[in-house]
N, C-alpha and C positions, 0 to 999 in steps of 0.2 A: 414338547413338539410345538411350534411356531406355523401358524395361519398368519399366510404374508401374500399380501395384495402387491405385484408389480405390474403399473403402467409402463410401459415401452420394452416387454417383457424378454426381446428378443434383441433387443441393443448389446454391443459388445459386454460395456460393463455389467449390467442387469443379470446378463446369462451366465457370467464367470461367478456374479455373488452369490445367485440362485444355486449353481451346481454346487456349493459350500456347503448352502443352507440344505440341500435336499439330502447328503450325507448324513443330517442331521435326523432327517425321517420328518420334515414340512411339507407343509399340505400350502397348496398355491393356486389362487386366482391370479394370472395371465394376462393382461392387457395390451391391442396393439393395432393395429392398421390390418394386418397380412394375417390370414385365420390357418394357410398351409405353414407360416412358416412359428406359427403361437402353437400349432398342434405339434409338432417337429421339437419344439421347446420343452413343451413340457412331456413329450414319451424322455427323451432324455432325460431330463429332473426325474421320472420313475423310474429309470433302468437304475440312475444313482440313488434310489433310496428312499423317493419324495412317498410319502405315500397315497396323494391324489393329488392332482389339479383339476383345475376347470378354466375355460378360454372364453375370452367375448371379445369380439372385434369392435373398436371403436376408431374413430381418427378425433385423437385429444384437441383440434381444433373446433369439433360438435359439441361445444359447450351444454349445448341442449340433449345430449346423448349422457352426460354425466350422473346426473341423478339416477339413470335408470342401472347404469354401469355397477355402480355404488348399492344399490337396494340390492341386485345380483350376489354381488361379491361378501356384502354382509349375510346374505339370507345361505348361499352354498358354505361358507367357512365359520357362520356362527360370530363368534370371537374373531375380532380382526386385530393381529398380536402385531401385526409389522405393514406398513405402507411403503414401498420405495417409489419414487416418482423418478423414474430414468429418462424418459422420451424427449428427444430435441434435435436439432438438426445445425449443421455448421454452415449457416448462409455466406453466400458469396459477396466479399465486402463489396467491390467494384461492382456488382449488380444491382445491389442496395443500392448505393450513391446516384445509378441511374433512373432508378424504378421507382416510386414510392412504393406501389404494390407488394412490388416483393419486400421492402422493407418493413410494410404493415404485416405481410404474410411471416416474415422472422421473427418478432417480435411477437406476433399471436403466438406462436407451435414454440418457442420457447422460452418466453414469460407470460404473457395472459392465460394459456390455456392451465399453468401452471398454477396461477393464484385461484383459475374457476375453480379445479381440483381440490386446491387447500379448502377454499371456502367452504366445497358441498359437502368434504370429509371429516371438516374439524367438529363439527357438531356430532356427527354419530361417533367418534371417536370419545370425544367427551362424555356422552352420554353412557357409552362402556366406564367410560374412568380408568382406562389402560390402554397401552399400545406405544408405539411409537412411530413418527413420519419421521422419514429420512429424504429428504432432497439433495438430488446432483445437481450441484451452481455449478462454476469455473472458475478458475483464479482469474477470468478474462475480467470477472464483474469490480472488481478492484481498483482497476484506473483504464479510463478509455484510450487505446490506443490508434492511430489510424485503419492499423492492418485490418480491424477487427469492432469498431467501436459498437455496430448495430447487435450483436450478437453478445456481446459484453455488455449492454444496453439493459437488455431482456435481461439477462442473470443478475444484474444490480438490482430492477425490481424485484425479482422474487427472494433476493437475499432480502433488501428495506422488509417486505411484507412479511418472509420470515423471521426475523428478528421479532417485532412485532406481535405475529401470533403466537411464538412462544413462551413471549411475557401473558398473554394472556390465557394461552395452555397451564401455564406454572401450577397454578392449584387444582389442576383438574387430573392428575397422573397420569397425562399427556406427555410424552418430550417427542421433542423435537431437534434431527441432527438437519445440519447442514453441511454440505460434502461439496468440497471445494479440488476436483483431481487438475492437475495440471498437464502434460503432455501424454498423454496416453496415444499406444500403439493398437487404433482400432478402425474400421470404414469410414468412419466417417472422417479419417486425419492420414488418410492414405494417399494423397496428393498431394498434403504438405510437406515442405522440406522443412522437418523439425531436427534439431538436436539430439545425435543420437544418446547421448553422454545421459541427457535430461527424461529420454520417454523410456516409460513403463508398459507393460502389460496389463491385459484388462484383470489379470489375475493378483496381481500387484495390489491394486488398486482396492481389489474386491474384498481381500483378507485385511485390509485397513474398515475400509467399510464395515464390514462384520466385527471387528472388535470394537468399536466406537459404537456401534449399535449395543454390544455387549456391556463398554461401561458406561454406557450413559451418555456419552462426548455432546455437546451441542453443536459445535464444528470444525472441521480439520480441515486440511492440508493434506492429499494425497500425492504424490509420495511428502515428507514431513519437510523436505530440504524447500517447497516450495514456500514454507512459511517466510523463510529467511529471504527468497530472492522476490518473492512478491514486498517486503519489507524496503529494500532497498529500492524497487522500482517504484514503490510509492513516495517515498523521500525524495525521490529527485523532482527540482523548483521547478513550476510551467514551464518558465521561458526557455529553459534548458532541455525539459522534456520532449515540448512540441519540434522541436528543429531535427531530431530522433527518428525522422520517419524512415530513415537508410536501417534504425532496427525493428525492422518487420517480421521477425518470425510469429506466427498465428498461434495464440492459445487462447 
């Protein structure tokens, strides 16, 4: 049985992984903004099997709210066997470019509140000496592109940072995945005109998740074909990249 902490608990991906793990008979601390829609969350994980949750409303931008999130979540589950960190939002590039604010406000909600997380969590996880964090980047964090740069921006930092504490996790029976999905069919990409050929389901996604948690993976490529095309779009030379802005589709 698995005791698993997920922040943004109620996000497409998070819920599709959660209903997996609750088949499994996992006991889950909830995390989220929306306290009707975190309780809604987790009766469902019990009808499938979970055999308790617990919810606390946060918004991951109250970096000062996170300690106390974290003492909760240790002190109800005991043993904290799993972390997933889902929460994030897909800001509007054209809005960024005009705002600063809103560009500061993307960048907090999905990279800085990401790295407060990591920081407050790595130490009591260590001090367990087991578990594992799994972070959802994007294959945006890669190479910056117009459509997308501010948003791809944030997931580069929290990938650098994860790298990083991983190396410093290593001795401690810590790991650490990093989860890289690429188009996925969920709200928050329901406005895009994505490639149908290319998007997945959040369920897709989920059971990639869950086995990379299961062997250990440090970080994937969900679905895996993105390894190969994030590869070539990284190979191509600035000069020829930059002039690319007519390929705009949003990941």
């Amino acid at each position: 049985m698995k005791n698993i902490l997920i922040i943004g608990a109620y996000s497409a991906i998070a819920s599709a992984t959660a209903r997996m793990w609750a088949e499994k008979k996992a006991r889950f601390f909830l995390v989220g903004r929306d306290g009707e829609k975190l309780k809604q969350t987790g009766e469902d994980l019990a009808a499938r099997g979970a055999t308790s949750f617990y919810t606390h409303t946060m918004d991951v931008n109250d970096t000062d709210a996170h300690a106390l999130m974290l003492e909760k979540a240790f002190f109800e589950l005991g043993q904290v066997d799993l972390v997933l960190l889902a929460h994030g939002t897909l800001p509007d590039q054209l809005a960024c470019e005009g705002d600063v604010k809103v560009t500061m406000e993307a960048l907090a909600t999905n990279g800085m509140s990401t790295l407060s997380l990591l920081t407050a969590i790595s130490p009591m996880m260590e001090k367990q000496g087991s578990g594992c964090m799994a972070v959802i980047s994007s294959v945006a964090a890669l190479r910056g592109r117009p459509s997308n740069y501010v948003y791809g921006s944030a997931k580069a930092l929290v990938e650098t940072f994860c790298e990083g504490l991983r190396a410093r996790l290593f001795q401690s029976g810590v790991h650490l995945l990093l989860i890289r999905p690429g188009f996925v069919d969920t709200p928050m990409t329901k406005d895009l005109s994505l490639p149908g050929l290319l998007l997945v389901t959040p369920e897709r996604v989920a059971k990639d998740i869950i086995r990379a948690v299961d062997n250990k993976k440090e970080t994937i490529f969900t679905p895996w074909f993105w390894r190969w095309i994030m590869l070539i779009i990284r190979s191509i030379p600035s000069p020829l990249f930059k002039r690319f802005r007519s390929y705009a589709v949003e990941f």
